[in-house]
C-alpha positions as a LaTeX table, in Angstrom:
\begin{tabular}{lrrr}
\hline
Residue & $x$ (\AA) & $y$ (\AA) & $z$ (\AA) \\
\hline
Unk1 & $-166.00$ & $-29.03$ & $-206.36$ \\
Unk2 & $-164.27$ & $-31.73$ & $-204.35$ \\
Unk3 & $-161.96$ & $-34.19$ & $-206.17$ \\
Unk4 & $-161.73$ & $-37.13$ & $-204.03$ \\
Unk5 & $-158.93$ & $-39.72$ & $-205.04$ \\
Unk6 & $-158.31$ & $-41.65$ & $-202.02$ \\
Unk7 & $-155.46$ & $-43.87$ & $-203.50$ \\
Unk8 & $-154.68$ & $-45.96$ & $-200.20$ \\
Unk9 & $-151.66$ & $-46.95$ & $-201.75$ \\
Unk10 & $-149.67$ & $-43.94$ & $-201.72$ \\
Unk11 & $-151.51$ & $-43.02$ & $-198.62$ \\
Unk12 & $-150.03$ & $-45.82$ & $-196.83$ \\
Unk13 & $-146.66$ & $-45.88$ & $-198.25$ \\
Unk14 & $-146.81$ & $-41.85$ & $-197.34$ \\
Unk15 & $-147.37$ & $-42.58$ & $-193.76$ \\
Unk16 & $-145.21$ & $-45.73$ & $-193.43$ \\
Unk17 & $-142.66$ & $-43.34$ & $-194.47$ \\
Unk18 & $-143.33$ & $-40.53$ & $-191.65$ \\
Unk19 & $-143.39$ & $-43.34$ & $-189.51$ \\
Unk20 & $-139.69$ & $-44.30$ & $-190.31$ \\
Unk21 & $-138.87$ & $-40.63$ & $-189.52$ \\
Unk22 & $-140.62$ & $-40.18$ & $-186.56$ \\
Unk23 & $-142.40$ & $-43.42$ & $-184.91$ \\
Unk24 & $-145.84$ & $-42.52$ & $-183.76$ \\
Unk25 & $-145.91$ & $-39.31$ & $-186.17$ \\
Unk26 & $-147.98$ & $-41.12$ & $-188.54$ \\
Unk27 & $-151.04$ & $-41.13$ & $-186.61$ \\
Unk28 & $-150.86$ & $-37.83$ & $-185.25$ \\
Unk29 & $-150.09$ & $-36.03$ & $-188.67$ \\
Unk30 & $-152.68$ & $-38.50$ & $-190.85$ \\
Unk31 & $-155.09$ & $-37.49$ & $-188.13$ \\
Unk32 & $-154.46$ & $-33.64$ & $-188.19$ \\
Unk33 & $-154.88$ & $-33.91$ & $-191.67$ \\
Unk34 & $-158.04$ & $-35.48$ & $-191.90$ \\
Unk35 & $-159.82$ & $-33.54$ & $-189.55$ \\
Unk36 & $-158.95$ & $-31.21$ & $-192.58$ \\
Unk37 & $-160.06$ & $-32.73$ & $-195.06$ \\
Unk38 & $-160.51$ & $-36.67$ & $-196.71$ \\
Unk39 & $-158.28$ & $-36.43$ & $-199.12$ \\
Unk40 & $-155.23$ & $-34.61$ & $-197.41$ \\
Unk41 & $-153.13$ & $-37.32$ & $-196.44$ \\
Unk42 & $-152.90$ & $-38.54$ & $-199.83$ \\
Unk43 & $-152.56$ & $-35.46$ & $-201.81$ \\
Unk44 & $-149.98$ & $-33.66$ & $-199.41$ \\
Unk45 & $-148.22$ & $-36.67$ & $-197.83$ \\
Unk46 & $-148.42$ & $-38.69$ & $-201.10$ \\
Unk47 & $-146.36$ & $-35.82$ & $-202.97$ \\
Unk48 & $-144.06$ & $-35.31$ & $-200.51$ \\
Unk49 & $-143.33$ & $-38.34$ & $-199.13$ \\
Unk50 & $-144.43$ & $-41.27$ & $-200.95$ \\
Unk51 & $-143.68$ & $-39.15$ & $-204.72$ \\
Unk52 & $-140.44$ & $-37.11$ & $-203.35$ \\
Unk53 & $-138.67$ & $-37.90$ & $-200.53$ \\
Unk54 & $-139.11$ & $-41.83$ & $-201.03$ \\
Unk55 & $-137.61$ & $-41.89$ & $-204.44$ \\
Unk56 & $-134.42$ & $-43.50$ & $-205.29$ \\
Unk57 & $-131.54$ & $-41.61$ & $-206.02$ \\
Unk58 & $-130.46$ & $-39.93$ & $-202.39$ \\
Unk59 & $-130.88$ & $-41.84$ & $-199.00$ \\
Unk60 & $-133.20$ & $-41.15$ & $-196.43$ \\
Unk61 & $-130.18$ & $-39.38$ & $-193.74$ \\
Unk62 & $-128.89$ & $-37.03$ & $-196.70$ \\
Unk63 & $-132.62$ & $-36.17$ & $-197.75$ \\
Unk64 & $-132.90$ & $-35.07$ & $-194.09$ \\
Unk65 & $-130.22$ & $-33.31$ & $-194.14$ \\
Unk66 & $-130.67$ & $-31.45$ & $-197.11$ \\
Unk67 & $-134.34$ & $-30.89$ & $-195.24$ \\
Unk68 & $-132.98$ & $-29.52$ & $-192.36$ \\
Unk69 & $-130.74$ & $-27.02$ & $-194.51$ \\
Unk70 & $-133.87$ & $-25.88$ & $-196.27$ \\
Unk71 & $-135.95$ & $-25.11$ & $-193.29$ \\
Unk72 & $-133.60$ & $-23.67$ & $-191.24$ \\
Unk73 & $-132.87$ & $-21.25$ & $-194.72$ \\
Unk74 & $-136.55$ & $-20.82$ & $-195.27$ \\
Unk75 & $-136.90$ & $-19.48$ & $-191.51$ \\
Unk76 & $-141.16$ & $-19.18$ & $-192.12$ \\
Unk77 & $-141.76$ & $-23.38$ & $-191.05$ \\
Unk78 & $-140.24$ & $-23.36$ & $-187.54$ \\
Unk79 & $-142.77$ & $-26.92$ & $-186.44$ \\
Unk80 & $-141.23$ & $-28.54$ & $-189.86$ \\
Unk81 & $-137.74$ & $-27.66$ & $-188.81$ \\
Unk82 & $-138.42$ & $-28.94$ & $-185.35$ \\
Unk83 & $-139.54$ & $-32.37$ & $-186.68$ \\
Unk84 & $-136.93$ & $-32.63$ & $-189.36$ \\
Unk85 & $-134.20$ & $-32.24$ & $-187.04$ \\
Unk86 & $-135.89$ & $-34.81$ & $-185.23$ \\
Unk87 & $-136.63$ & $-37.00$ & $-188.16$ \\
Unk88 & $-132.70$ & $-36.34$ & $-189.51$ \\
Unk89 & $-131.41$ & $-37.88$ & $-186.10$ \\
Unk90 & $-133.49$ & $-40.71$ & $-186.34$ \\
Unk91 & $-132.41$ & $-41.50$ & $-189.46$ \\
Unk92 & $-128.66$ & $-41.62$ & $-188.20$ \\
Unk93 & $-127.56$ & $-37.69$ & $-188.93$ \\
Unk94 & $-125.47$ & $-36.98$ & $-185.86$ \\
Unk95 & $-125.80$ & $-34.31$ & $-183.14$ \\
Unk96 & $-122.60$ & $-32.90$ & $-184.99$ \\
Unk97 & $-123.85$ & $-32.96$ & $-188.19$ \\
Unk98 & $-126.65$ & $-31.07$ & $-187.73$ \\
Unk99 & $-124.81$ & $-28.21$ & $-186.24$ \\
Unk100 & $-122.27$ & $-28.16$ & $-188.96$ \\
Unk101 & $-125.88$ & $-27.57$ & $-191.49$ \\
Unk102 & $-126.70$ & $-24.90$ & $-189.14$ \\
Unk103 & $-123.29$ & $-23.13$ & $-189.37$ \\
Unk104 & $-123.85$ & $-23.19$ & $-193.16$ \\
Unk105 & $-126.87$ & $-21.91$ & $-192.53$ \\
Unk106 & $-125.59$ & $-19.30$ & $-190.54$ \\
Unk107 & $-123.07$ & $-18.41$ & $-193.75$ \\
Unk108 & $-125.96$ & $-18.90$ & $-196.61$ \\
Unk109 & $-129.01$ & $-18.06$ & $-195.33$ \\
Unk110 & $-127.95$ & $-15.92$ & $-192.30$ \\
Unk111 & $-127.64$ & $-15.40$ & $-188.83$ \\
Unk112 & $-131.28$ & $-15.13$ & $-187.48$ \\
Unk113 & $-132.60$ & $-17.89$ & $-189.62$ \\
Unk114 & $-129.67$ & $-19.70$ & $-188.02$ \\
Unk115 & $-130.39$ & $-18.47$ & $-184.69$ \\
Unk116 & $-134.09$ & $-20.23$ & $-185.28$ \\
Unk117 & $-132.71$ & $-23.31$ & $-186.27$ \\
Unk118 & $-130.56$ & $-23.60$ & $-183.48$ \\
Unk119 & $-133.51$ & $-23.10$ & $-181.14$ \\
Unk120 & $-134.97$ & $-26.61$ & $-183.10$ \\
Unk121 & $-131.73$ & $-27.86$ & $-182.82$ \\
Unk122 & $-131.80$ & $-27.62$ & $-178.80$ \\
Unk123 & $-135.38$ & $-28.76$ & $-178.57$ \\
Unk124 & $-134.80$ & $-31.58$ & $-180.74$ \\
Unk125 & $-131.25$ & $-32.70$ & $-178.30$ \\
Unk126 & $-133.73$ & $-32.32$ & $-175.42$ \\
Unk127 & $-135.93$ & $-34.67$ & $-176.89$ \\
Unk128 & $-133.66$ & $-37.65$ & $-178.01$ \\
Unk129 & $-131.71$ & $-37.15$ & $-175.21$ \\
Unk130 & $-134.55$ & $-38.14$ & $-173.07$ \\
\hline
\end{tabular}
């Protein structure tokens, strides 16, 4: 049975929220996701983004942070890590920062999930450095 909710408010407030994390990311995740299915946007982006990580309570650049820390920990979501470390710089977490969360990492979660997030780490210098 499909449940279809399509509330284009938290839709949009979902994706104007990736957008602030990654420009042009947006598009390309709202249209991965509805190649999917309908209502994917708004029942995976809503929760996460316009539910979770938009609340008040911790900033945008420490929710990143603490993102990063959990993906790089996790080890199993290696394209998530790449964007978040992506998405963490953008929203003003330093170069320096990030591998201080990776050291931690390396100290909580241990070396070869730290190992994998420096390898996102890298890609994502590469790509704001360009």
């Amino acid at each position: 049975m499909t449940h279809s909710t399509h509330d284009a408010s938290r839709r949009s407030s979902a994706l104007a929220l990736l957008e602030r994390l990654e420009p042009s990311a947006a598009q390309r995740v709202a249209s991965n996701l509805d190649a999917f299915d309908a209502d994917a946007v708004e029942l995976i982006l809503g929760f996460s983004f316009a539910d979770v990580v938009g609340r008040d309570g911790i900033d945008l650049k420490t929710r990143e942070m603490l993102t990063v820390a959990m993906l790089g920990a996790k080890g199993t979501a290696p394209s998530q890590l790449d964007f978040h470390i992506r998405a963490a710089l953008n929203c003003g977490v330093s170069r320096q920062e990030i591998v201080e969360i990776i050291y931690q990492i390396a100290v909580y979660a241990g070396v070869p999930a730290a190992m994998n997030a420096i390898a996102s780490a890298r890609k994502a210098f590469e790509t704001t450095e360009t």
